[in-house]
N, C-alpha and C positions, 0 to 999 in steps of 0.2 A: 664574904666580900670578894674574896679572890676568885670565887665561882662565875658573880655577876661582873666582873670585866670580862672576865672568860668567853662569857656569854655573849656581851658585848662585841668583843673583837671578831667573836665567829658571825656575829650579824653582820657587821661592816665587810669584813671578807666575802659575806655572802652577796653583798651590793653591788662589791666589783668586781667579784665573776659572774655576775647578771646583766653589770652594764658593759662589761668586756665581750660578752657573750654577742649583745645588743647591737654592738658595732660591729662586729662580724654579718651579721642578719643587714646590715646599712650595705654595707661593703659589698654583698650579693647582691645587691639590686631587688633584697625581696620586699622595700617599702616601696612606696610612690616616689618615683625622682631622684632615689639616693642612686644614681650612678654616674660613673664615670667616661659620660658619651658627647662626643661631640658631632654636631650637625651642621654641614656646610652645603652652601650653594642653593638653600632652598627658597623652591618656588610654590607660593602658595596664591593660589589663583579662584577668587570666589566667583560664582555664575549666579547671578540672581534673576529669578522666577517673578513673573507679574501678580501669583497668588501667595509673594513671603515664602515661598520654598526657594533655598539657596542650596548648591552646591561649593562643596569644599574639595579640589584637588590639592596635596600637600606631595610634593617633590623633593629629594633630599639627600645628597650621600648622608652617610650616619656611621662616624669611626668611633668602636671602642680605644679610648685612650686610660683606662685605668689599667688595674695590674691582678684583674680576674675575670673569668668566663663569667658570659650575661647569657638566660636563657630566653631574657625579654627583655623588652626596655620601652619607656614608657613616653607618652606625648600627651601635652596638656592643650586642651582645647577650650576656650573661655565661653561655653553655649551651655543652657541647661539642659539641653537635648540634641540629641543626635544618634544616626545610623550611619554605619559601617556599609558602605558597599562593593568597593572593597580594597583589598591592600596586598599587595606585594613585595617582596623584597627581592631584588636580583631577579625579577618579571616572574619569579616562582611564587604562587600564594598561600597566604599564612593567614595562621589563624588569630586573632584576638578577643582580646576581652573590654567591652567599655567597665569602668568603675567611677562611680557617679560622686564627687564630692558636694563639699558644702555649696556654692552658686560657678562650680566648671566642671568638666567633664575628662576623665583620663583614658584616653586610647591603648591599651598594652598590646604589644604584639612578639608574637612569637615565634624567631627562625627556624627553619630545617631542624637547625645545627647550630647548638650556641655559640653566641661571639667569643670568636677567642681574643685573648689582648690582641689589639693591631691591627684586627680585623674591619672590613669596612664593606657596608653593602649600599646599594640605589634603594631609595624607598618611596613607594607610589602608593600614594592612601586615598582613598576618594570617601568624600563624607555628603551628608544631606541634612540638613535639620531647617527648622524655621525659626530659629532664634536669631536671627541674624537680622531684618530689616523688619521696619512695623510700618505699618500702612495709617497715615496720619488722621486721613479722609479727603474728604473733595474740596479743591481750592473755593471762593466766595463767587468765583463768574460760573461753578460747577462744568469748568472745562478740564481741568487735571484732576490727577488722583495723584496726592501729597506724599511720600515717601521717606523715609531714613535710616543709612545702616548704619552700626557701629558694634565696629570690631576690635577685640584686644588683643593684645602677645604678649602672655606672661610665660617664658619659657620654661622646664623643669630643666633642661641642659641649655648649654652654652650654644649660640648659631652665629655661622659666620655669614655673612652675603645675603642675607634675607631682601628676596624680592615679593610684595604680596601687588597683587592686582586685583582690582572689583571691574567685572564685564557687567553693564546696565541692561535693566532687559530690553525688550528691538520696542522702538520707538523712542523709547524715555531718556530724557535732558535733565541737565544740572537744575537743579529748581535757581529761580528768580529772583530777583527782592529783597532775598533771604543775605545775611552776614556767613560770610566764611561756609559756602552749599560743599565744599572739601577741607577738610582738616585733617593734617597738617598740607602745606603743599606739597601735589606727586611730581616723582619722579619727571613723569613724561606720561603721556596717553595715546593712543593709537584707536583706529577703526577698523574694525574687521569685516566689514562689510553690511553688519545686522544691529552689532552691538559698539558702542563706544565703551572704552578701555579706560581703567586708569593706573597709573602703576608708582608705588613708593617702595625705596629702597635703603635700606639701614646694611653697614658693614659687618655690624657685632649688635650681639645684644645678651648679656648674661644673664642666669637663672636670678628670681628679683628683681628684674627691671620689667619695666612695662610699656608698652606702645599701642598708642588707640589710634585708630583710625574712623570718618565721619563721614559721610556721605548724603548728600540731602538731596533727590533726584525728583522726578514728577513726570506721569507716563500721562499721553492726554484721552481724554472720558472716551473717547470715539474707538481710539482703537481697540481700549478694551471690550466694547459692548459688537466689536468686528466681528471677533472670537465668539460670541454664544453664535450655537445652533438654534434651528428653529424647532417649533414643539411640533412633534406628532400627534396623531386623533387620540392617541392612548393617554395622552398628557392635557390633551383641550377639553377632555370629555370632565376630568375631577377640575381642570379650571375653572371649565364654566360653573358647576356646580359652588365654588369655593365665591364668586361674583354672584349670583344668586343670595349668598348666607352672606356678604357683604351690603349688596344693595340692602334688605329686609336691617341691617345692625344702621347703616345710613338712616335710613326710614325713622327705628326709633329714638336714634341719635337728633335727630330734626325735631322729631317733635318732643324734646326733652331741655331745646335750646334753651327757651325763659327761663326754667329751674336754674340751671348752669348757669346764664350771666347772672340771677340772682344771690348766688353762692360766691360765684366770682368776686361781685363788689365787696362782699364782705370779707376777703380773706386780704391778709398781709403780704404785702411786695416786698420779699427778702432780695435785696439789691447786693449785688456780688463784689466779694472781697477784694479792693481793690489797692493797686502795688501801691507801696508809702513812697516818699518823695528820696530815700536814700539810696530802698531798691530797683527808681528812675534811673538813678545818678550811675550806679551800678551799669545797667545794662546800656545807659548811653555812650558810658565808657569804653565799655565793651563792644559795642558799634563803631565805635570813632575809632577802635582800636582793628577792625577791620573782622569783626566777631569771635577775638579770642587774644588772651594775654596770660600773663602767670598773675596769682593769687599776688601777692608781693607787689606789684603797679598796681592794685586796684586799691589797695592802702595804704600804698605813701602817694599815690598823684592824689587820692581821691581827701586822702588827709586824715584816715582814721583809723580806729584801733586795730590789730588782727585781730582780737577775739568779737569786734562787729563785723569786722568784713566777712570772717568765719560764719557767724548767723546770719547774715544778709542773704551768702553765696548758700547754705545750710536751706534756707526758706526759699529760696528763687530754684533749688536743684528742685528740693519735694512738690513742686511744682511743673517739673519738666521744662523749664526755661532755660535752663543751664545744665550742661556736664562738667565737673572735675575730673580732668587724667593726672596723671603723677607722672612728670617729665623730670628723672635723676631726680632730684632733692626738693624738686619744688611741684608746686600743683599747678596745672595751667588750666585754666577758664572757658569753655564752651558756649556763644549762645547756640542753643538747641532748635528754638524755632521763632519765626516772625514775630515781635511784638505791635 
């Protein structure tokens, strides 16, 4: 009897110099995000591309305020993809490591010379990925090309002064018609002669909080078709041939017409699922509300439960009609695109 308590207590002992151990390992900075950094003044400034390639410049002093040397330290980037092009610290360049989580991506980078307490560098990161805008398609007059980005900031440290800006790419405007083509309202916006600018600015934002940003913009059809080049004989010669093996698929296509509308009559018209009278109500709300409100107004003005408005707002998101961000405590409502 007195052996198995014995046994016992040297287990328990064992636990908590395993998890004392554990917090030491926190304390170093050697998981994701457990450290002690704060980041101020940063300017994060996205360049978006008319082919969905974005670039990311991230600006930043970056002060160790804990109470031990960092040999890296870490930045969370909310894209499922991305490249390093590159980074700096104190205009000297370092090297990092991306590590890829569950749906975002973690940047580490690593000084000269690690952070001592107190210590505080400039930090100049340049990124690239295509996660950031999705190209919707062509408007119904197939005069524009339909656009939208949406960007988060879930921080792993605390940032003071965050300024993020979205530069459009040269041509392209706010899209039209559409509810709420900017969410939340920016800052201020400016032209730099190619591109229009848009810029929102938060004071603080602490590790767990979150901030989305929306952008719904439309380049028009012309200018993109500005941009191609013309084909050389090397390229006309498999053209023609590729028109050729078109014309002859034409030919049998034609003359196989009668079978087809024969087959056609007989087949069933599956008519497409369309919104119920609650998830109208929903998104007229959300219209009148000027294309975005918190979850909480759409159930007491609208008069129903949370857990329908939860599956309404649930059914209308899996559809791409709406986004939920998480504004402090409460959820705030997106309409996403034209109804």
């Amino acid at each position: 009897m007195f052996s198995n308590k014995r046994a016992m207590i040297e287990v328990v002992l064992t636990l908590v110099v395993l998890l004392y151990a554990s917090s030491f390992v926190q304390v170093n900075g050697l998981q994701v995000g457990n450290q002690d950094i704060l980041m101020t003044n940063m300017n994060i400034m996205t360049t978006l591309g008319t082919d969905c390639d974005t670039t990311v410049n991230i600006e930043s002093e970056v002060l160790n305020v804990g109470s031990t040397d960092y040999d890296h330290f870490d930045i969370r980037v909310d894209v499922r993809n991305l490249n390093v092009s590159e980074a700096l610290l104190n205009g000297t360049a370092v090297q990092t490591e991306i590590i890829p989580q569950s749906n975002y991506m973690v940047v580490r980078l690593f000084p000269i010379s690690p952070m001592a307490v107190g210590t505080e560098f400039i930090l100049d990161l340049n990124l690239t990925t295509q996660c950031l805008q999705e190209n919707i398609g062509l408007s119904e007059d197939g005069q524009m090309y339909l656009n939208h980005l949406i960007y988060y900031i879930r921080p792993l440290n605390e940032i003071q002064n965050l300024t993020f800006a979205v530069a459009l790419p040269a041509h392209a405007a706010l899209r039209t018609g559409v509810p709420a083509p900017l969410f939340p309202s920016p800052s201020s916006n400016y032209t730099n002669g190619q591109n229009t600018v848009y810029v929102w600015f938060n004071e603080q934002l602490l590790p767990g909080q979150e901030v989305a940003y929306v952008v719904k913009y439309e380049i028009p059809a012309a200018s993109m078709q500005m941009g191609q080049t013309p084909l050389g004989l090397s390229q006309l010669i498999p053209l023609g041939a590729l028109f050729l093996i078109l014309g002859a698929a034409v030919t049998l296509f034609i003359e196989r017409i009668p079978l087809i509308i024969k087959r056609f009559k007989t087949r069933t018209i599956v008519t497409p699922i369309r919104l119920s009278r609650q998830e109208e109500d929903v998104l007229s709300f959300l219209t009148k509300k000027g294309g975005s409100c918190s979850q909480r107004e759409i159930y007491e003005e609208l008069n129903i439960s949370q857990s329908l408005a939860s599956t309404i707002l649930t059914s209308l998101e899996d559809r791409k009609l709406i986004r939920r961000f998480r504004e402090g405590r409460e959820n705030m409502v997106h309409i996403m695109e034209d109804i």
